[in-house]
TORKOL-4160 file (C-alpha; in steps of 0.2 Angstrom, whole numbers, padded with zeros to 4 digits, m for minus):
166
<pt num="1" X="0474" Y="0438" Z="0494"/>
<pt num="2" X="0460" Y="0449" Z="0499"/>
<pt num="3" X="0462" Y="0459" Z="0483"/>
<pt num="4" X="0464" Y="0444" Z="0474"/>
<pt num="5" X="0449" Y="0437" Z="0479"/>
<pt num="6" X="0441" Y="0452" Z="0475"/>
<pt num="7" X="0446" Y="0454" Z="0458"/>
<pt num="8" X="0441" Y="0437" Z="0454"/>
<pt num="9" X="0421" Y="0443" Z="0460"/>
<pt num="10" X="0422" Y="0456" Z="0451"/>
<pt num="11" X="0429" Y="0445" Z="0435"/>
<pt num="12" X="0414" Y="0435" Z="0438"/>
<pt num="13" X="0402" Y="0450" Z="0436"/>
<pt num="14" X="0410" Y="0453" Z="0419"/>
<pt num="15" X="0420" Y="0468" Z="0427"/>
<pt num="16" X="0439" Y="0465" Z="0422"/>
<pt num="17" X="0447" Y="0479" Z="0432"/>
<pt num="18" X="0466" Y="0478" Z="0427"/>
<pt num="19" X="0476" Y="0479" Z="0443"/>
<pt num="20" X="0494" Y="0484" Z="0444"/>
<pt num="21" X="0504" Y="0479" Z="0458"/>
<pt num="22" X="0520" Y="0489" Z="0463"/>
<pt num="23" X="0533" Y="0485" Z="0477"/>
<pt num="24" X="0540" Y="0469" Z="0485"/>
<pt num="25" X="0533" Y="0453" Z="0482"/>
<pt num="26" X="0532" Y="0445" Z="0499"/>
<pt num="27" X="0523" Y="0431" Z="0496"/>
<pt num="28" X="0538" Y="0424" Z="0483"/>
<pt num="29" X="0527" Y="0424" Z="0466"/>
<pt num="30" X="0512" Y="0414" Z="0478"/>
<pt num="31" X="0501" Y="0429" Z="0475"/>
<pt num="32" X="0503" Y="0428" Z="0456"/>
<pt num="33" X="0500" Y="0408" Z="0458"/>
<pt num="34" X="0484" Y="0411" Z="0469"/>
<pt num="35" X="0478" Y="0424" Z="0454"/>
<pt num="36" X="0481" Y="0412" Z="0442"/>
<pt num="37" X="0471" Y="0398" Z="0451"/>
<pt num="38" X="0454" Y="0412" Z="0453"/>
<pt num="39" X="0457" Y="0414" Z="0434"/>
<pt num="40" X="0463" Y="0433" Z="0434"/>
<pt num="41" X="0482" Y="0432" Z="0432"/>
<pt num="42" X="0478" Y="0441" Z="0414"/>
<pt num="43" X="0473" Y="0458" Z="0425"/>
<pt num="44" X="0490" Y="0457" Z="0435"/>
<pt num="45" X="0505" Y="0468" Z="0429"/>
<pt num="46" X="0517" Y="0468" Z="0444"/>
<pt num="47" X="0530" Y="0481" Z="0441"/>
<pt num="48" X="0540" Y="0475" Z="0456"/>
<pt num="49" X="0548" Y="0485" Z="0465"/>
<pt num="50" X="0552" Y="0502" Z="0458"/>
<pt num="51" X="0560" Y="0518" Z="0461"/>
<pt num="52" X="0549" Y="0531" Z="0472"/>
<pt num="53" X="0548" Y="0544" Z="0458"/>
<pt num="54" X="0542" Y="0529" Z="0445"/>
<pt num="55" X="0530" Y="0523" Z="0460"/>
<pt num="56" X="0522" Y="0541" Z="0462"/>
<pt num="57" X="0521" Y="0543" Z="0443"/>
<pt num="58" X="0510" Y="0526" Z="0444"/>
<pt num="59" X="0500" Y="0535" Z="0458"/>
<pt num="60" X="0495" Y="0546" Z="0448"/>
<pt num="61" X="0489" Y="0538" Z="0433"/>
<pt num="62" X="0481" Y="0523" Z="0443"/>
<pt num="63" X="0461" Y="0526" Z="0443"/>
<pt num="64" X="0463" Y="0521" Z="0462"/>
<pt num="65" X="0474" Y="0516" Z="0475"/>
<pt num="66" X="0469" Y="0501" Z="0484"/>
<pt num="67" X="0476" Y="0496" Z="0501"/>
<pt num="68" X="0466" Y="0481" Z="0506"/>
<pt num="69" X="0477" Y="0480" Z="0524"/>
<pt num="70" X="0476" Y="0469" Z="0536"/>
<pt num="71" X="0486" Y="0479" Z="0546"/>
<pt num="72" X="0493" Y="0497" Z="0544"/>
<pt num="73" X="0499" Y="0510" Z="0553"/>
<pt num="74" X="0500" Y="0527" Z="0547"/>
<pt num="75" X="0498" Y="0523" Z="0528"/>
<pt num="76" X="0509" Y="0532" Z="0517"/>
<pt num="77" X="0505" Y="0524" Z="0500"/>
<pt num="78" X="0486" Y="0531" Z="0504"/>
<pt num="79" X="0495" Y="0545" Z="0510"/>
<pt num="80" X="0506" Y="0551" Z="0494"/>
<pt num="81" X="0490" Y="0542" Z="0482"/>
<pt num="82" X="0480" Y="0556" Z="0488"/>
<pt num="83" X="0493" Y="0569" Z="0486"/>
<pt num="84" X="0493" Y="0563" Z="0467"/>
<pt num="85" X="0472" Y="0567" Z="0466"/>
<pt num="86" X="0471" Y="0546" Z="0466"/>
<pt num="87" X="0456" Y="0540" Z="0476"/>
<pt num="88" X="0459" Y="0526" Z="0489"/>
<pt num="89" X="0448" Y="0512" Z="0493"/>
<pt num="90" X="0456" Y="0503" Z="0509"/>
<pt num="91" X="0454" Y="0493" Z="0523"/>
<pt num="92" X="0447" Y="0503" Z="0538"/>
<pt num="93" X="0463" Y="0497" Z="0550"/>
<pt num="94" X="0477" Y="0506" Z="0560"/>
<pt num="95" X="0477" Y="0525" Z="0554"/>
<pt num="96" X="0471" Y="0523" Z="0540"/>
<pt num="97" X="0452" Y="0530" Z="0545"/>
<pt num="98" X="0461" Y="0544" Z="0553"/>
<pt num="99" X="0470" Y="0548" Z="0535"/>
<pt num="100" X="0454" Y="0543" Z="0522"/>
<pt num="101" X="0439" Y="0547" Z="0526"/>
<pt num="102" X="0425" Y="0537" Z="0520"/>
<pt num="103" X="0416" Y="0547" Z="0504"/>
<pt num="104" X="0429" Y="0560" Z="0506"/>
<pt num="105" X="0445" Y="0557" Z="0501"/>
<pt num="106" X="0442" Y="0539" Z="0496"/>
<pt num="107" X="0429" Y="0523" Z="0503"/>
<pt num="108" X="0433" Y="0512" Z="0517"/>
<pt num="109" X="0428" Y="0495" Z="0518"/>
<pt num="110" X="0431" Y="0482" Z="0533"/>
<pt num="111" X="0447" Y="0472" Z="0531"/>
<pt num="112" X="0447" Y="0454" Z="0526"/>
<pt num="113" X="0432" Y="0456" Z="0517"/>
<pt num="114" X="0434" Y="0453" Z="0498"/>
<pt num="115" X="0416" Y="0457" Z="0495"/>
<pt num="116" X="0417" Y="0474" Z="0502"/>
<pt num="117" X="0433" Y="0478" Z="0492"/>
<pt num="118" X="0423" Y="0473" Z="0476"/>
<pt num="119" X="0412" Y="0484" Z="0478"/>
<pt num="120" X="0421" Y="0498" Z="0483"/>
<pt num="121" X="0433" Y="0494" Z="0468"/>
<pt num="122" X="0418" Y="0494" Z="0456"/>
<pt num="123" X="0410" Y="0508" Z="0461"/>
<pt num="124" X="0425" Y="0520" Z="0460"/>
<pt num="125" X="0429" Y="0510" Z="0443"/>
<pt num="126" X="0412" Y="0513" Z="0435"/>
<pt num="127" X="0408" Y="0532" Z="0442"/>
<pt num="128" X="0421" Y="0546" Z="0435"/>
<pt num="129" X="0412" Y="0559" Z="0445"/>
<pt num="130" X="0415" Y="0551" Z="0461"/>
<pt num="131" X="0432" Y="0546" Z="0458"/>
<pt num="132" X="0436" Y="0565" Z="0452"/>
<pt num="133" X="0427" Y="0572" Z="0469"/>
<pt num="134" X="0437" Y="0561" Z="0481"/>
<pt num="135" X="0454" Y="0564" Z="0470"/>
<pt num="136" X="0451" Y="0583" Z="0473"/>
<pt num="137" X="0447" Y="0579" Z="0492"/>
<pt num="138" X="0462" Y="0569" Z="0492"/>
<pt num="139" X="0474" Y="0580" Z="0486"/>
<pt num="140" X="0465" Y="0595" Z="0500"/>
<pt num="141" X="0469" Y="0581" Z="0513"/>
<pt num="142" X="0485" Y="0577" Z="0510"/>
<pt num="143" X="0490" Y="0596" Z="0509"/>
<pt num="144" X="0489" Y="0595" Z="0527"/>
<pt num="145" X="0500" Y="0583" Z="0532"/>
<pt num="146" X="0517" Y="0592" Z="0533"/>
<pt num="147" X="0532" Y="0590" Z="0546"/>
<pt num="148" X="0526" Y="0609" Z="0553"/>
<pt num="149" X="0507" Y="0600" Z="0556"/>
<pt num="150" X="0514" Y="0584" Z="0564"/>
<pt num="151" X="0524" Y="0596" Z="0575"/>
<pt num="152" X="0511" Y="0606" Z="0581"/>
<pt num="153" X="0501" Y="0592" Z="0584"/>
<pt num="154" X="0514" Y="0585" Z="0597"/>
<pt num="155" X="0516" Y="0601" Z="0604"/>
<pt num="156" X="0499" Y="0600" Z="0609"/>
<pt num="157" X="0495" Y="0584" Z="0612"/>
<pt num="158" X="0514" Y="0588" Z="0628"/>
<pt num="159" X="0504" Y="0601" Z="0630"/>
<pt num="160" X="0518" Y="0612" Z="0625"/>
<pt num="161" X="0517" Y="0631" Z="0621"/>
<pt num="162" X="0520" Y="0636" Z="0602"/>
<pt num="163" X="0536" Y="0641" Z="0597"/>
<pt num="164" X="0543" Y="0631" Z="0612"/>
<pt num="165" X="0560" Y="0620" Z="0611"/>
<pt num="166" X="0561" Y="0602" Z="0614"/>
């Protein structure tokens, strides 16, 4: 709904971003009804849910990714996005700030705030150079989230020695 709301600011600035919406529909059609009612439902294509290898190829050719989060944890979707050289404009919650970092790999905004999210959405919509610098810084970023990173940073953090079995 955050997104939604969103959207519907910026259709009322005269900027009519379209918005592709891919995976499960939780809310059971309710967010399509909420975007007809704001008057944007013709900027929604919801794929549904799709194959990962359809998803990441959607990635890839989406201008941004936007994870306006309430909650998150690690973030994936940001995650694989910047792998793919997309930007991300998402809510600053869970791990996502430890993933994106703001004017880096993507912008931040607070979560819950539509008007934030609108902005973010426009600026990355309207300013190629930016969108291309944070893609770049994205795909740098996500490089170095492996399994072998994640393992030598548990290492560390049980203070373990490298090289040493678990």
């Amino acid at each position: 709904d955050v997104m939604i709301f969103a959207w519907a600011l910026l259709a009322a600035r005269g900027l009519r971003l379209p918005l592709v919406l891919a995976g499960e529909d939780h809310s059971r059609g309710a967010l399509t009804r909420f975007a007809r009612r704001l008057k944007v439902a013709d900027l929604l294509s919801d794929l549904g849910r799709v194959p990962h290898r359809r998803l990441l190829a959607v990635m890839r050719a989406a201008q941004f990714l936007v994870l306006p989060s309430r909650e998150e944890g690690f973030g994936l979707a940001a995650c694989e996005s910047l792998a793919m050289g997309t930007p991300v404009v998402a809510s600053r919650v869970g791990g996502v700030p430890e993933l994106v970092r703001h004017g880096r790999e993507g912008l931040l905004v607070a979560p819950k705030n539509p008007a934030a999210l609108a902005r973010a959405a426009a600026r990355l919509w309207t300013d190629g150079v930016l969108r291309r610098r944070l893609g770049a810084g994205g795909r740098r970023r996500a490089a170095s989230f492996t399994w072998e990173a994640a393992a030598a940073a548990y290492a560390r953090a049980a203070g373990l020695k490298a090289g040493a079995r678990v």
